[in-house]
RODO-2510 file (C-alpha; in nm, 4 decimals, decimal comma):
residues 241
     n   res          X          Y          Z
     1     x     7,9909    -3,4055    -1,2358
     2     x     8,3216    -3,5202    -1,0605
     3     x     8,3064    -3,5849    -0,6798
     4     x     7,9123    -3,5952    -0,7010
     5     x     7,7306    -3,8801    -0,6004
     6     x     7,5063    -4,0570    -0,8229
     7     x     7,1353    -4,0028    -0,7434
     8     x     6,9246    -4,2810    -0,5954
     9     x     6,5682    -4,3242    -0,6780
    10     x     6,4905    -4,6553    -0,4304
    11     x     6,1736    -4,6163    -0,2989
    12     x     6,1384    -4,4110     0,0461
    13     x     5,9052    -4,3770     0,3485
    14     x     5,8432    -4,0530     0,4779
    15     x     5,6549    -3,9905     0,7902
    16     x     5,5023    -3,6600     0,8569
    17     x     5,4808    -3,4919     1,2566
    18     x     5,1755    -3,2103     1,2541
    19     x     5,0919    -3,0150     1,4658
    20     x     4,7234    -2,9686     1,4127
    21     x     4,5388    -3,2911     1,2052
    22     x     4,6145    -3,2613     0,8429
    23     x     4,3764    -3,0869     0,6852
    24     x     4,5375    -2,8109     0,4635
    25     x     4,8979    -2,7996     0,6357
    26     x     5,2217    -2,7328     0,4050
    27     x     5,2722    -3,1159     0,4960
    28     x     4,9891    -3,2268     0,2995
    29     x     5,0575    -2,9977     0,0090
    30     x     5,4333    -3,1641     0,0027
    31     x     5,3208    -3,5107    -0,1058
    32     x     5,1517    -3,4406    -0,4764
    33     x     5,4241    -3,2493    -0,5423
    34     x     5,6928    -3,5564    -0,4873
    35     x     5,4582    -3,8280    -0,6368
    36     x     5,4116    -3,5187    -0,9515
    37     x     5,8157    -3,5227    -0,9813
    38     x     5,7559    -3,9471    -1,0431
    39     x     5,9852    -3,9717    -0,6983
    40     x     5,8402    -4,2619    -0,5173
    41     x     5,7714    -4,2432    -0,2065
    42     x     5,5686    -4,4184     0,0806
    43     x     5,3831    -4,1419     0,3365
    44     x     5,2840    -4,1643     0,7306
    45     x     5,1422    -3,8410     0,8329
    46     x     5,1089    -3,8204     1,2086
    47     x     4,9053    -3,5387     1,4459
    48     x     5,0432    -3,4943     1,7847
    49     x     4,6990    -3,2470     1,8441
    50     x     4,8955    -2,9729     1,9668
    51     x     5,0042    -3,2072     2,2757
    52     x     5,4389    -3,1753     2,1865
    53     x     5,4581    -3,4774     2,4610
    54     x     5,3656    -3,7335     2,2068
    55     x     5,6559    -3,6721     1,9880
    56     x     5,9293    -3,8971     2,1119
    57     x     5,6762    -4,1715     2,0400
    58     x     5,6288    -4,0395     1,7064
    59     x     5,9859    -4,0700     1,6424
    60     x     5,9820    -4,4107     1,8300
    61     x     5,7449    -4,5013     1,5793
    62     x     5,9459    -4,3255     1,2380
    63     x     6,2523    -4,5520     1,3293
    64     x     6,0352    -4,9006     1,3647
    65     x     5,9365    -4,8237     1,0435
    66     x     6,2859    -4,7490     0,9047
    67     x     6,1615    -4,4303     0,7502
    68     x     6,4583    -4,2303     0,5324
    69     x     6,2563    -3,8891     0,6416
    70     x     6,0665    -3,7103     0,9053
    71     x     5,9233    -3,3498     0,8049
    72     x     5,7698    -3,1463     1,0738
    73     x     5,4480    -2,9190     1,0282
    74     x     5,3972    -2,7011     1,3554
    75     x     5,5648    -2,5042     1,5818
    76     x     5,5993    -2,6994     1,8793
    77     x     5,6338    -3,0764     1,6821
    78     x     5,9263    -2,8704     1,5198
    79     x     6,0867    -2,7201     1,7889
    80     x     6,0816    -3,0723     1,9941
    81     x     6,2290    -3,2778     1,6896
    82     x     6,5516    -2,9886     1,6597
    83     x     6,5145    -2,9429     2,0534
    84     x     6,5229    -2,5304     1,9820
    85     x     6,3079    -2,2359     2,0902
    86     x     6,2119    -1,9416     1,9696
    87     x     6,3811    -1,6041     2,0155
    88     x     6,1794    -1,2504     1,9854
    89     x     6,4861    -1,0411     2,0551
    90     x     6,4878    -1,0457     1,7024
    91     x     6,1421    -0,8708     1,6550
    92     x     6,1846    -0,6558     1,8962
    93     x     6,4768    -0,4929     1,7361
    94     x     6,3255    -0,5051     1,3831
    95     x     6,0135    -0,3208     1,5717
    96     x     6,2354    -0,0624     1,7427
    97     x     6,3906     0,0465     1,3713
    98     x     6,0495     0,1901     1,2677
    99     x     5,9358     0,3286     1,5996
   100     x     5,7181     0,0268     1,7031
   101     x     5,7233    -0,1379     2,0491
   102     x     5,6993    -0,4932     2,0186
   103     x     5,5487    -0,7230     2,3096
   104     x     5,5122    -1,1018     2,3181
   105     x     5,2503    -1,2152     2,5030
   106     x     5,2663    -1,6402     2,5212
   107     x     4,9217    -1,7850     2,5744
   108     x     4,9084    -2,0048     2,8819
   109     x     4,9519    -2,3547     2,8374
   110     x     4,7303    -2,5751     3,0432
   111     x     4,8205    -2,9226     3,2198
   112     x     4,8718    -3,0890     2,9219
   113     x     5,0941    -2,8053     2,7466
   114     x     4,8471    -2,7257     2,5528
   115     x     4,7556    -2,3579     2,4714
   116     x     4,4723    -2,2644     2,7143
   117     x     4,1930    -2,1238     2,5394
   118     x     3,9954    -1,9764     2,7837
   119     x     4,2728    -1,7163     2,8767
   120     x     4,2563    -1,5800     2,5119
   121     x     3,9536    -1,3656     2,5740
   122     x     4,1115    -1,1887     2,8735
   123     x     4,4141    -1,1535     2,7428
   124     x     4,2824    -0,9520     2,4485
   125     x     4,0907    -0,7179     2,6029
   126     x     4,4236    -0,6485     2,8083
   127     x     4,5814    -0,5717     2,4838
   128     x     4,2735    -0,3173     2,4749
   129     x     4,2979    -0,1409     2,7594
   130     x     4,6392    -0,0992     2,6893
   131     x     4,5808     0,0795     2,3205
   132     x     4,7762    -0,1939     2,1400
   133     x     4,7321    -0,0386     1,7757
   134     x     4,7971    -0,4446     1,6467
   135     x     4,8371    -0,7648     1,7106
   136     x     5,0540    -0,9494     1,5296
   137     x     4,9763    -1,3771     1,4505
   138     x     5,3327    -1,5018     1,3766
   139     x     5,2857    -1,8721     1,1925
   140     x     5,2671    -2,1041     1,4781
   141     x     5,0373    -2,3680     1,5652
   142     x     4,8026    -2,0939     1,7924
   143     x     4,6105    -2,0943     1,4830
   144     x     4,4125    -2,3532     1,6127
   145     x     4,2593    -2,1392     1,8061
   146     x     4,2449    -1,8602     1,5122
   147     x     3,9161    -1,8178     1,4925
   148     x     3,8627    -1,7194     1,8727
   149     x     4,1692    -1,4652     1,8445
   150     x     4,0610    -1,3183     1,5339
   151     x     3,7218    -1,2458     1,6252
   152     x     3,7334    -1,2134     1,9734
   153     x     3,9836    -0,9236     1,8757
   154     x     3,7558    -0,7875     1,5904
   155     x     3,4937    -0,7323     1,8747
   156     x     3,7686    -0,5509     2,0486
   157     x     3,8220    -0,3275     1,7705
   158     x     4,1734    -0,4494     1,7455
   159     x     4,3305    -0,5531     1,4054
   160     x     4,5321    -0,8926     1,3579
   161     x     4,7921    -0,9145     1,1167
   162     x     4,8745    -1,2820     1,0241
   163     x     5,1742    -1,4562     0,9242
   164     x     4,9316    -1,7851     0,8960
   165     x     4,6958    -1,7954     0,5661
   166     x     4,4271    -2,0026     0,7893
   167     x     4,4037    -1,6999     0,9829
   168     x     4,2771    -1,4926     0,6800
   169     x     4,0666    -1,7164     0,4718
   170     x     3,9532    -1,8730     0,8192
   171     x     3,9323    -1,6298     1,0656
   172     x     3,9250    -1,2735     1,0930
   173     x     4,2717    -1,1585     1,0974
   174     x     4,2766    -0,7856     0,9198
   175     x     4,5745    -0,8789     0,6715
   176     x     4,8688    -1,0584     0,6282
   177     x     5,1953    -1,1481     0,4417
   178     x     5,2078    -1,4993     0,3815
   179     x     5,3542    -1,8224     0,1965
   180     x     5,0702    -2,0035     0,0939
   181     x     5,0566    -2,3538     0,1441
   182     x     5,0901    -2,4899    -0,2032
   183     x     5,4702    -2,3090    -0,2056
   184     x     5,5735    -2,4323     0,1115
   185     x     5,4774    -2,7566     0,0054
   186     x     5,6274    -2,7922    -0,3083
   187     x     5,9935    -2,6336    -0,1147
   188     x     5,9707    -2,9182     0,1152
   189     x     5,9288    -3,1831    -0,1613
   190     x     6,2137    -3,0024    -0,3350
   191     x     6,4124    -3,0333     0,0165
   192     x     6,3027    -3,3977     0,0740
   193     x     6,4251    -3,4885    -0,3022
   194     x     6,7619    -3,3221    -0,2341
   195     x     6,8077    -3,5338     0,0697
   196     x     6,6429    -3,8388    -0,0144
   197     x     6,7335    -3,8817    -0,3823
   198     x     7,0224    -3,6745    -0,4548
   199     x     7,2253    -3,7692    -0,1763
   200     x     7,2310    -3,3957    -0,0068
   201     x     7,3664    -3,4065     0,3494
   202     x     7,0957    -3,1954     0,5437
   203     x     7,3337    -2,9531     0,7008
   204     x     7,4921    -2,8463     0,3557
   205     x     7,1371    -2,7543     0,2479
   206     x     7,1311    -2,3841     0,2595
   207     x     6,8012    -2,1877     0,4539
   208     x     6,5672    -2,0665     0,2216
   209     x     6,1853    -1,9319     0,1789
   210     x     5,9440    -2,0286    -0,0675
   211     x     6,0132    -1,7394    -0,2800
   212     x     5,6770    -1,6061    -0,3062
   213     x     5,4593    -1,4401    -0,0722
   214     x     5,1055    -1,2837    -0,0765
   215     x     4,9629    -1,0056     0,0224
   216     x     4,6336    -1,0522     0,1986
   217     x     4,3695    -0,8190     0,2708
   218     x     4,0221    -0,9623     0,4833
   219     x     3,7903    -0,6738     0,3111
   220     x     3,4569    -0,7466     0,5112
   221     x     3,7078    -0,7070     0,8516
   222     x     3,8371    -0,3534     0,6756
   223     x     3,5141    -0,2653     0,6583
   224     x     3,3717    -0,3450     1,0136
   225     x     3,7290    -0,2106     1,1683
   226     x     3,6419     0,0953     0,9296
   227     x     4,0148     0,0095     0,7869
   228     x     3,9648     0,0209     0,4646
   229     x     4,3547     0,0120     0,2617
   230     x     4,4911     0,2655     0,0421
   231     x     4,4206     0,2192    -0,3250
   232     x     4,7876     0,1590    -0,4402
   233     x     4,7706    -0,1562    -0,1683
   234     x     4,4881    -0,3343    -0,3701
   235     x     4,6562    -0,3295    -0,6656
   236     x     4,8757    -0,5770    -0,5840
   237     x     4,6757    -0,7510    -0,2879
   238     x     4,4289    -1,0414    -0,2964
   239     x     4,1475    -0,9410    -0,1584
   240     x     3,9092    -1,1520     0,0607
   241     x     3,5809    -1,1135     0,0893
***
């Protein structure tokens, strides 16, 4: 088209800043999807192990290597490369339309800004005493400690709804709405093409979501929370068992 810039299909280095190691991360999904659309590509994928202080030298590191790319997997590797933080106002208002109260509750971080795992327990049984009807798992890198929320809070008789997969198939969150891993990895190859091949300027890419979300039901947690879902949910949720 007129005006458009030709696309470019040099070979590219892209280095990858988790969160968490790499096991199963949207990250690590990304990178068949690129080499499947024949865009080549060289990959450094990077774990920071929940400790946001190492990321300047990860970026140290992305520019001796004169990489075209850096995608971000985790919520505090992400929030340190765009220097942002995250607002709840937000939540709470959404809560507020359908009667809800909504309460954040940060988990402590220790001396090395790390979340402090040993508070989790107490913290839970707070939410207890207090007759929280749920907690909610937004998709943040906390999930590394998934499996002591989940099940510390299934002991508690409290259910977990997840915006994190690992949570569900991993833990013992109740249920969840969530973008599975294989979509959010083939948007951010579709993002990374956009910028790296086509030329894109980042900023006049527009915001979007993968599109496609699942419904997730833990059935063995329904069961022990004595939760079980209406019929007309499971006809459209996967069920885990």
């Amino acid at each position: 088209m007129p005006g458009q810039r030709a696309p470019s299909f040099r070979r590219r280095r892209l280095l990858g800043a988790a969160a968490i190691a790499p096991a199963a991360g949207a990250h690590h999904a990304s990178q068949p999807r690129i080499k499947d659309n024949r865009l080549q590509a060289d990959f450094v994928v990077r774990s920071v192990d929940m400790d946001a202080s190492r990321v300047p030298a990860l970026l140290e590191e992305a520019r001796a290597w004169h990489a075209d790319l850096i995608y971000t997997w985790g919520t505090p590797v992400s929030l340190t490369v765009a220097a942002g933080e995250i607002d709840m106002r937000e939540m709470r208002v959404k809560a507020g339309r359908v009667g809800a109260q909504f309460t954040p509750h940060p988990v402590p971080l220790d001396d090395q800004g790390q979340p402090r795992a040993s508070a989790i327990p107490a913290m839970l049984q707070e939410f207890a005493a207090q007759k929280a009807q749920l907690i909610y798992i937004g998709p943040d890198s906390i999930a590394s400690q998934r499996i002591l929320v989940t099940e510390t809070a299934l002991a508690l008789g409290l259910p977990v709804f997840s915006a994190a997969e690992v949570a569900l198939r991993d833990g013992s969150a109740l249920f969840g709405l969530v973008a599975g891993y294989r979509n959010v990895g083939r948007l951010t190859a579709h993002k990374a093409a956009q910028i790296l091949y086509h030329r894109v300027k980042p900023g006049a890419l527009p915001v979007e979501t993968p599109g496609t979300y699942s419904y997730l039901v833990n059935m063995d947690v329904a069961r022990q929370l004595g939760m079980m879902p209406p019929a007309r949910v499971l006809q459209f949720a996967e069920q885990i068992k």
